[in-house]
C-alpha positions in Angstrom: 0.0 0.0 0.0 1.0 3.9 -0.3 0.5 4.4 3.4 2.6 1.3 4.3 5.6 3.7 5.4 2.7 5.7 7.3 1.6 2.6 9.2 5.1 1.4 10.0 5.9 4.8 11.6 2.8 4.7 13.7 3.5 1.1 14.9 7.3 2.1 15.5 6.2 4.5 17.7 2.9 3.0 19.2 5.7 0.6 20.4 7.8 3.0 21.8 5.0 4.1 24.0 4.8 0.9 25.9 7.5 1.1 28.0 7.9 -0.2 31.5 8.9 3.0 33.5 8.0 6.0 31.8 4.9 8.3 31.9 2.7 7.5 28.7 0.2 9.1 26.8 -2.9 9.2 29.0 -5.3 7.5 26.7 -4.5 6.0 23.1 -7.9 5.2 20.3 -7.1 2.5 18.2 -10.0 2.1 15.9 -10.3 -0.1 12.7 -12.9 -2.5 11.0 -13.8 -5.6 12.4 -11.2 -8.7 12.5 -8.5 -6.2 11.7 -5.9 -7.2 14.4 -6.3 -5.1 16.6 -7.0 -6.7 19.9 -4.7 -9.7 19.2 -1.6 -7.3 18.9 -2.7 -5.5 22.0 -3.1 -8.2 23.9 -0.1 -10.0 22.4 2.3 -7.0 22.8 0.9 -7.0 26.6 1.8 -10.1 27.5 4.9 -10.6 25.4 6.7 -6.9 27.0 5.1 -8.7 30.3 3.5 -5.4 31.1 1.2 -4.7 33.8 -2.4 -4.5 32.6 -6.3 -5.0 32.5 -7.9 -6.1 29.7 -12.0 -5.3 29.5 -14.5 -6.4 27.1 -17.2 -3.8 27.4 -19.8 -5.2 25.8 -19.7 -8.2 28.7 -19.9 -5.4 31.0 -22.3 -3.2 30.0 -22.8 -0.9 33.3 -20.6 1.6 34.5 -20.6 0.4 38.0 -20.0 -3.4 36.3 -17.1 -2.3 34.1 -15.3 -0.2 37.0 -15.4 -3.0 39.9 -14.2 -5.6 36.7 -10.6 -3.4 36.8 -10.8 -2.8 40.2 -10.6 -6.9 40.9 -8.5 -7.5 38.4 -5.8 -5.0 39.3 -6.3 -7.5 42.7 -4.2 -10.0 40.7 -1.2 -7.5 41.2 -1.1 -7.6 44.8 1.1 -9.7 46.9 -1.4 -9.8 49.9 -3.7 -12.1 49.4 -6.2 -10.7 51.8 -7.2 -8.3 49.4 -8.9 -10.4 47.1 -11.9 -10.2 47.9 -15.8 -8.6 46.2 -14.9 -5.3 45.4 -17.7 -2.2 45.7 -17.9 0.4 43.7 -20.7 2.8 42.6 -19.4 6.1 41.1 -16.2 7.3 39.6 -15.1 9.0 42.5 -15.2 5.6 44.5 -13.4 4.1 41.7 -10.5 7.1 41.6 -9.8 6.3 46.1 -9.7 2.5 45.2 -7.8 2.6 42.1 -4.9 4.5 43.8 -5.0 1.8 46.3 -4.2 -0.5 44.3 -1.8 1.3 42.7 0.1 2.2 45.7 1.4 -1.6 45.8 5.2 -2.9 45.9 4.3 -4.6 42.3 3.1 -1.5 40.5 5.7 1.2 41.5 7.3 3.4 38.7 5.8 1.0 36.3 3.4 1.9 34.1 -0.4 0.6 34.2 -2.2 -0.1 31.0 -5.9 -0.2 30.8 -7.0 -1.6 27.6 -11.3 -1.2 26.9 -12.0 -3.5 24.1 -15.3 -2.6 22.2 -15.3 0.7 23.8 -18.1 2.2 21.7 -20.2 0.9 24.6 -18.6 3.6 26.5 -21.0 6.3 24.8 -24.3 4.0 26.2 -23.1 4.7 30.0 -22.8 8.0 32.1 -21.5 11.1 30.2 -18.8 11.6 32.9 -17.5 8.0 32.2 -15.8 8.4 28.7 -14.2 12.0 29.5 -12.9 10.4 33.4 -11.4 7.4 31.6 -9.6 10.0 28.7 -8.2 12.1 31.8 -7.7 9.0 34.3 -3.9 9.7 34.6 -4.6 13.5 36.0 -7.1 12.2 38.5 -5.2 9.7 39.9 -1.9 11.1 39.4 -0.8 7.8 38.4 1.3 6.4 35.8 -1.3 5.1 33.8 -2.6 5.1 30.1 -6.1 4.1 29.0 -6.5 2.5 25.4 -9.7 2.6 23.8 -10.3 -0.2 21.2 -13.5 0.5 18.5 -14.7 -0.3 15.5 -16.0 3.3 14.6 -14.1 6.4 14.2 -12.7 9.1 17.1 -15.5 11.7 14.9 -18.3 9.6 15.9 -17.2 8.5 19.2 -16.6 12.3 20.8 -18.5 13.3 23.5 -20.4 16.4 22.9 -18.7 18.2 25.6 -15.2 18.8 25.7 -12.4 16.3 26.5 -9.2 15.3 26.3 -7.9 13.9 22.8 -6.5 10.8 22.8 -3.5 9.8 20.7 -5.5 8.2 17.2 -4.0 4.8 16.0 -6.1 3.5 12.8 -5.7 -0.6 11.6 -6.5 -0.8 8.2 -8.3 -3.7 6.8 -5.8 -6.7 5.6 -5.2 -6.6 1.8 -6.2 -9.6 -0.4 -2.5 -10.5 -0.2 -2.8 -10.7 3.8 -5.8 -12.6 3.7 -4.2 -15.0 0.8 -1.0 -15.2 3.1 -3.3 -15.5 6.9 -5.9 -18.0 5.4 -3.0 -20.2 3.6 -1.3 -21.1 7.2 -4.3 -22.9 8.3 -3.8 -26.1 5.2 -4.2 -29.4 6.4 -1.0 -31.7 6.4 -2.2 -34.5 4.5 -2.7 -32.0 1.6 0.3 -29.8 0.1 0.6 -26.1 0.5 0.2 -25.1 -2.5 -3.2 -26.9 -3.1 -4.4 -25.2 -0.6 -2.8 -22.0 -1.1 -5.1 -22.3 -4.6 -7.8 -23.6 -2.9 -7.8 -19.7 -0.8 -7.4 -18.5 -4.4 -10.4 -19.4 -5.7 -12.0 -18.7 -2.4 -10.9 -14.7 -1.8 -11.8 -14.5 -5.6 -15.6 -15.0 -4.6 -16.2 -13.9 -1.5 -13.6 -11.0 -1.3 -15.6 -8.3 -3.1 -19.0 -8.7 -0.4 -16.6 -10.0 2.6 -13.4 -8.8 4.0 -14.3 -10.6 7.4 -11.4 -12.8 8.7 -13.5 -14.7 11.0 -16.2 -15.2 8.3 -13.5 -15.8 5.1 -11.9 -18.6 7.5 -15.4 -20.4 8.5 -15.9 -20.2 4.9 -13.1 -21.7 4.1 -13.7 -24.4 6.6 -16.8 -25.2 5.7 -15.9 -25.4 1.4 -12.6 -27.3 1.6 -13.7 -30.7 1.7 -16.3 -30.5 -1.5 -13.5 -28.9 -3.1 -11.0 -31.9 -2.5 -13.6 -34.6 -3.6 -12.8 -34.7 -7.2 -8.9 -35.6 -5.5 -10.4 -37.9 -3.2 -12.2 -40.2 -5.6 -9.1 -40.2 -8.2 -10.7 -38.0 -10.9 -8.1 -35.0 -11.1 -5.0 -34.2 -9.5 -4.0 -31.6 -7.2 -2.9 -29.2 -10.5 -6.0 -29.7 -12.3 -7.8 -26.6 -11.4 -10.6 -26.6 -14.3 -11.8 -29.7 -12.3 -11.8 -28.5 -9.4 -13.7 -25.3 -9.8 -16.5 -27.0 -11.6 -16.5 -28.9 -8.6 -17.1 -26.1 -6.4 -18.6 -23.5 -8.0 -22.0 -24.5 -7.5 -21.4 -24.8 -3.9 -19.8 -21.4 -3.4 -22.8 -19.7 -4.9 -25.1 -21.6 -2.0 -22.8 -20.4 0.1 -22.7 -17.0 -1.0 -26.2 -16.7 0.2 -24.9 -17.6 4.0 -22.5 -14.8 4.6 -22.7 -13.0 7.6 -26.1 -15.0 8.3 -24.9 -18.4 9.8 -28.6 -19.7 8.1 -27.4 -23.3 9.3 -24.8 -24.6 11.8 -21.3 -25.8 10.7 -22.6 -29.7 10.7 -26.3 -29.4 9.2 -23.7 -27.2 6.1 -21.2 -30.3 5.8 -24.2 -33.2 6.1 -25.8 -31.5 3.1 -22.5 -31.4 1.3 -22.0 -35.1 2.1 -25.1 -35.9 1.0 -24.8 -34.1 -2.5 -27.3 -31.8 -1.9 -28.6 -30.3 -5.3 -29.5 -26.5 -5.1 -33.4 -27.1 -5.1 -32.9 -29.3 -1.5 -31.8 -25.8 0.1 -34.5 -23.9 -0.6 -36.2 -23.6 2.9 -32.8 -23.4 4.1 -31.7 -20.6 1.7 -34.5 -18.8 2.4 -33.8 -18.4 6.1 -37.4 -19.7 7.2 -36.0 -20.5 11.0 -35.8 -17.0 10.9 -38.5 -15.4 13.6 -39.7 -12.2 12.2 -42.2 -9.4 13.4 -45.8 -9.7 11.8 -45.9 -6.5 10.0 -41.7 -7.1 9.3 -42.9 -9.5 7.1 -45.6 -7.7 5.0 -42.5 -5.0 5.0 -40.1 -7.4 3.5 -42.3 -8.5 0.9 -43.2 -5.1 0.1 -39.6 -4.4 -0.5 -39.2 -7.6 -2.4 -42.0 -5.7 -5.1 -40.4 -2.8 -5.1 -36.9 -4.1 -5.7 -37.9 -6.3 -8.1 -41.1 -4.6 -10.6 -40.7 -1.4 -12.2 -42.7 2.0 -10.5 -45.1 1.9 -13.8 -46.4 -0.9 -13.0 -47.6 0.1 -9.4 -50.5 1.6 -10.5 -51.7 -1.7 -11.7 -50.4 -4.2 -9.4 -52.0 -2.5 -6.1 -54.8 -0.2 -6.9 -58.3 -1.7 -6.9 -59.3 0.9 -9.4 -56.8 1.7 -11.8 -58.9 2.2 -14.6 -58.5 0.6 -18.6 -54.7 -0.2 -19.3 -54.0 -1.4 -22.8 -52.9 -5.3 -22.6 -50.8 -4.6 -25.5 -47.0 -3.2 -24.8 -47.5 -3.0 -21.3 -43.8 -4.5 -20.5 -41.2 -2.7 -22.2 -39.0 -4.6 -24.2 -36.0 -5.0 -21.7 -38.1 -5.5 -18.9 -39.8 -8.8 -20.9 -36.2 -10.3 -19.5 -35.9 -11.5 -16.0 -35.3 -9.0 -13.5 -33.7 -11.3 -10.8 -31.0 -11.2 -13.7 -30.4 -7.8 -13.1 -30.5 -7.8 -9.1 -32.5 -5.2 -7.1 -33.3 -1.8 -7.9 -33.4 0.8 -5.2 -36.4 2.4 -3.8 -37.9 5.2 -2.0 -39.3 4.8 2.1 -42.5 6.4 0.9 -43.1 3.8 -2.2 -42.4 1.0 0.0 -45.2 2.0 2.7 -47.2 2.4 0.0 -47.0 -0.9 -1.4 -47.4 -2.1 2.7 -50.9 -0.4 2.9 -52.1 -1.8 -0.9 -50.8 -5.6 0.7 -52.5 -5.6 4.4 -55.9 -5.9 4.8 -56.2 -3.6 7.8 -54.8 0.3 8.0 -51.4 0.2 9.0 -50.6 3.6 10.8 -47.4 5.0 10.1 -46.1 4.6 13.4 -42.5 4.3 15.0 -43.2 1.1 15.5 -42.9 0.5 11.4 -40.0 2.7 10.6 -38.2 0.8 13.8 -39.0 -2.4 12.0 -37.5 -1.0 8.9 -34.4 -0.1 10.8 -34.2 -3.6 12.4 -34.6 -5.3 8.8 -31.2 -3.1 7.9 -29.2 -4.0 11.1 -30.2 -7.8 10.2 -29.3 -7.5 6.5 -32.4 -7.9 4.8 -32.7 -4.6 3.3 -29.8 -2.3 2.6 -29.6 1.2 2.5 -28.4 3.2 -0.4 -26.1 6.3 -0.7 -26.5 8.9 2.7 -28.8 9.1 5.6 -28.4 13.0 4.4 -30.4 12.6 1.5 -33.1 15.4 1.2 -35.3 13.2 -0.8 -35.1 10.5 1.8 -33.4 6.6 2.5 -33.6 4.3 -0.3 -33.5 0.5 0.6 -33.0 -2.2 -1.7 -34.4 -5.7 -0.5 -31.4 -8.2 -0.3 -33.0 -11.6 0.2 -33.8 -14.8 -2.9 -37.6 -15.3 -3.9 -37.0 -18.1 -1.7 -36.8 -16.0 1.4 -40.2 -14.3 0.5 -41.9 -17.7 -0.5 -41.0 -19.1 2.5 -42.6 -16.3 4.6 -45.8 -16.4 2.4 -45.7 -19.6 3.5 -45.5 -18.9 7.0 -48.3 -15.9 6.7 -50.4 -18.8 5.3 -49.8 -21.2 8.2 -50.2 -18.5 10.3 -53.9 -17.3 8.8 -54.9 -21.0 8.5 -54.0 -21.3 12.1 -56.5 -18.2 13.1 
């Protein structure tokens, strides 16, 4: 990369921070994208230097009063008395500021400095408004030698408290480059199979997935979960290791079903390699596909198949599709020529909020108020991937959504609605 001599100067200096006895930066913000290193070189940096320091995941402690008496016992595991280890107390930050230069005072903590690492510290801005600016100015309250770092997946802009503060020193991780991943996801080859197969194998893997997922985690499940279907033409003796035209054809198929399970986890690891055992053909995972375990809303449902329409007919033919009286329209020429065509061919088109509660009220039986209630739902359907979102929430015209799920997805909730009314 262009910035590589950038990142090598932060690093060579983020290192040069973490020294045993000298006064650090009072609070360091490492931010980045998820799976991007950065709390496996914290923590390994930490315990390889050996230097004294709490590590806190704050989304497992989600209070204030939770998060402080979590440091407060585990700076406990730096004191020689014994006695002390015991439930630790502690309500406000004040409380926590007497305690935590208790602590501190110890034989084992003397001119050394104290790190304080807060992974997933976003959660910071859901607690008191005193919490993040106390934690950004901890060494001038306890006038201790101690620096706070902040680990988050968003950026320092977003994560500023409206009031003032004290800036941290800004550390970002970029995402790995498809030549990382190649070289990360290539470590992990079986031994009874050569490097270099494998090495092919991630290949063909990144060269799928690595436009819609730059995931670690995710790129290595998927890996997991593909390699033996992609070894089976080697297994029964029809192709060799270097016979790649064999081998995609293989595959292919099964990395497009997969494709539809990123991010989702539809089906557990074992229920995904029984199907591949089995030989599964692409029509057997069509209630799989289409997510139908997945528990949805009543009125999420309408809303996703309201998006589905919109997505997937042009706005012309509203008028005829969901208006009771929409007067004589000519059978002849009613499709345009290119629209004669499939358009699952051409994926989704984007629409408008107000076309897509319009196409809600035309498809349920009973007026459906415009109420936060909907427009939450909408918002939940985002956040689970079901719809996306197109261009900026600044917009003066308003969101567009595209709908993101198969015509499986939307049969199978039909068919749910169905069991549902059949059941009333």
């Amino acid at each position: 990369r262009d910035n590589n001599y950038n990142i090598k100067l932060q690093r060579s200096s983020f290192m040069c921070m973490l020294q045993r006895q000298q006064f650090s930066l009072p609070s360091i913000f490492i931010y980045g994208h998820t799976s991007s290193g950065k709390t496996y070189v914290m923590q390994t940096l930490l315990t390889t230097l050996q230097l004294p320091h709490v590590f806190v995941n704050c989304v497992e402690y989600f209070t204030s009063r939770l998060l402080l008496e979590e440091i407060l016992i585990q700076l406990q595991s730096y004191s020689s008395d014994t006695e002390q280890a015991s439930p630790v107390h502690c309500d406000t930050f004040n409380d926590f500021v007497r305690l935590f230069k208790q602590a501190v005072a110890s034989r084992e903590l003397q001119d050394q400095t104290l790190y304080i690492v807060l992974d997933r510290a976003e959660q910071l801005r859901e607690m008191e408004a005193n919490i993040l600016p106390a934690f950004l100015r901890l060494q001038e309250l306890t006038d201790r030698n101690v620096t706070v770092v902040l680990l988050s997946e968003i950026v320092w802009e977003l994560f500023r408290p409206n009031v003032g503060c004290f800036e941290p020193f800004t550390m970002y991780f970029p995402d790995y480059s498809i030549g990382h991943l190649q070289k990360i996801l290539s470590q992990n080859h079986p031994p009874e199979y050569s490097a270099d197969f494998y090495s092919a194998y991630i290949n063909i893997l990144l060269g799928v997935f690595y436009m819609v997922c730059r995931d670690l985690k995710e790129l290595r499940h998927l890996a997991a979960l593909n390699f033996s279907k992609y070894c089976e033409p080697v297994v029964r003796g029809e192709a060799n290791e270097r016979d790649t035209r064999k081998l995609w054809k293989n595959i292919e198929p099964h990395l497009k079903k997969a494709m539809q399970t990123v991010y989702l986890r539809e089906i557990s690891s074992s229920q995904w390699e029984r199907l591949q055992h089995d030989g599964g053909e692409p029509g057997q995972l069509k209630g799989l596909s289409a997510h139908s375990h997945v528990e949805l809303p009543y009125y999420s449902k309408f809303l996703l198949i309201a998006a589905y329409l919109a997505s997937y007919n042009p706005v012309r033919t509203d008028k005829r599709f969901f208006l009771k009286h929409h007067g004589k329209i000519r059978k002849t020429n009613f499709m345009k020529k290119h629209e004669k065509t499939s358009n699952h061919l051409l994926g989704p088109k984007p629409f408008p909020l107000d076309r897509l509660l319009a196409i809600l009220y035309s498809i349920v039986d009973n007026r459906v108020a415009p109420t936060a209630n909907i427009f939450s739902q909408i918002t939940s359907l985002v956040t689970l991937q079901l719809l996306s979102m197109v261009g900026q929430n600044d917009q003066l015209d308003g969101p567009r959504y595209k709908c993101t799920v198969s015509l499986d997805f939307i049969r199978a909730i039909l068919f749910s609605l169905m069991w549902d009314f059949r059941g009333t």
